[in-house]
N, C-alpha and C positions, 0 to 999 in steps of 0.2 A: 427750409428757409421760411422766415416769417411772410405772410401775408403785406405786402405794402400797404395803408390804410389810405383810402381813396381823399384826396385833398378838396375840402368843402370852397365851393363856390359863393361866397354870399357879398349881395347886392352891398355896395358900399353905404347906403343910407340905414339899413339896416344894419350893420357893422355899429353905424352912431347910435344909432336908436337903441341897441343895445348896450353900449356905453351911457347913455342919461337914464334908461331905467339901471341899473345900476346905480347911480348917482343920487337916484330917486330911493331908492330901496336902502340904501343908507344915510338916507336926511341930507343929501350934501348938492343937493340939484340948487341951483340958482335960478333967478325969477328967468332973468336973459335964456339959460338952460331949460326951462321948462317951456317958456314961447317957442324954442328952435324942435322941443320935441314935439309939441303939438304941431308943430309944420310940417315934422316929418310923418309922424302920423296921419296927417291928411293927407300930405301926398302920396304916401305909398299904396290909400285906401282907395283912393283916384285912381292911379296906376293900374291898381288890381280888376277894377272895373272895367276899364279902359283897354286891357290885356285880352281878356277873354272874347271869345266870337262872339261877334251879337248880329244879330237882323238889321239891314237897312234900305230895305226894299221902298218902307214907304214913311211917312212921318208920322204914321200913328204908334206903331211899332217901336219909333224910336223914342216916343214921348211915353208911350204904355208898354215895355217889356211885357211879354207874356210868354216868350218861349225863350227859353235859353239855352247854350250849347254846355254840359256838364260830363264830368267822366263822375263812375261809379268806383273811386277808389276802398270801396266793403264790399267788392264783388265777391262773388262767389268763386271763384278760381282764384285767388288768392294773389291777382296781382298785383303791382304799386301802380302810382298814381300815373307814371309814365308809360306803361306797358298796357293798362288797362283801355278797354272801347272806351270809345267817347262819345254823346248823339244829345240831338236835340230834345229837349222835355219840357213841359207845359211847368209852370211854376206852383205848387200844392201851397195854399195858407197853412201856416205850423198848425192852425187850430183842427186843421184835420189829422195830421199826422198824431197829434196828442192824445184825440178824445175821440174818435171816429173811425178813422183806415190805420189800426196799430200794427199791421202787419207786412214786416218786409217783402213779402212776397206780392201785395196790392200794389203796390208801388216797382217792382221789379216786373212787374207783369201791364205797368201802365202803358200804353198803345203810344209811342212816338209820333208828333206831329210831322206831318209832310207838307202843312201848306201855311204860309203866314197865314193868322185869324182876320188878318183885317183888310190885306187886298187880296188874296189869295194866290201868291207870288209861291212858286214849289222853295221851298227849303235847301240850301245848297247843300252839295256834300263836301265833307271835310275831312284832311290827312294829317298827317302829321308831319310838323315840318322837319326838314333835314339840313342843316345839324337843327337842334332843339337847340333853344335857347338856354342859356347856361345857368339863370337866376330859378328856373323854376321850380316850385317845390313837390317835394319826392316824398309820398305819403306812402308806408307799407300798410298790407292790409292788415296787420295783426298790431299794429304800436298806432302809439298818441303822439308820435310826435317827428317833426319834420327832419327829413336825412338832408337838407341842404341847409338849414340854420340849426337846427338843432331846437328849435322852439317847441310846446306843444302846438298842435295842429288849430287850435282854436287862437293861437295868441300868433302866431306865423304869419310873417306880412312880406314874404318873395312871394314873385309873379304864379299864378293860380298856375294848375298844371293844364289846363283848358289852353293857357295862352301857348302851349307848344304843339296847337291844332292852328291849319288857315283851309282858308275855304280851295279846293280840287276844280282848278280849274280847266 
């Protein structure tokens, strides 16, 4: 018997938002159609920020990100974005990733922070929540592109896979 094929979850906004680029991609977007997409584009990019753990120990932190909570969905064990660790990491400018520390392993081997930088509040630990949230997106390690919209992974605008961590209290 055949496999059932797992039935995709995807955010209602993005369901539209997939409807006007289309619209878009064949000349037939309206001026009205194009304002409602750029709202949804900004909301879902808000969203997305607003999703993920962040620091809010003190106000400098929250005015200056400097550490943030990310999963390694190119881990080395070959998980997806859901299954994969998840931990806090100091934020690297691309200009070093580009022209300076090119090696995956300089960056796999970076030392995790344990203390906010700015009042030195310890770093909470985080689990993952149960049930996960339904909208989040599901990155394999080996493809480009999202198992809950179907988008590629750079154009994919469901909830980061971060936001199905909260802090272990």
């Amino acid at each position: 018997m055949a496999k059932k094929k797992k039935e995709r979850k995807i955010h209602p906004e993005i369901i539209k938002l997939q409807e006007l680029r289309r619209l878009e991609e064949d000349d037939k977007l309206t001026e009205e159609q194009g304002y409602e997409m750029d709202r949804l584009q900004t909301s879902r990019r808000q969203a997305r920020v607003t999703l993920a753990p962040s620091l809010k120990c003190c106000k400098e932190i929250q005015d200056y990100p400097a550490v943030f909570f990310k999963i390694d969905y190119r881990n080395k064990e070959g998980k997806n974005s859901l299954e994969a660790a998840g931990g806090w990491h100091i934020e690297i400018p691309q200009v070093y990733d580009r022209d300076f520390y090119r090696t995956r392993e300089w960056f796999a081997n970076l030392p995790s922070p344990k203390f906010c930088p700015f009042c030195g509040t310890p770093l909470p630990k985080m689990r993952r929540k149960d049930p996960v949230p339904e909208f989040i997106a599901t990155y394999d390690y080996d493809a480009d592109y999202c198992n809950t919209c179907g988008e590629r992974c750079m154009c994919c605008q469901c909830d980061p896979p971060e936001a199905a961590w909260e802090e272990d209290k």
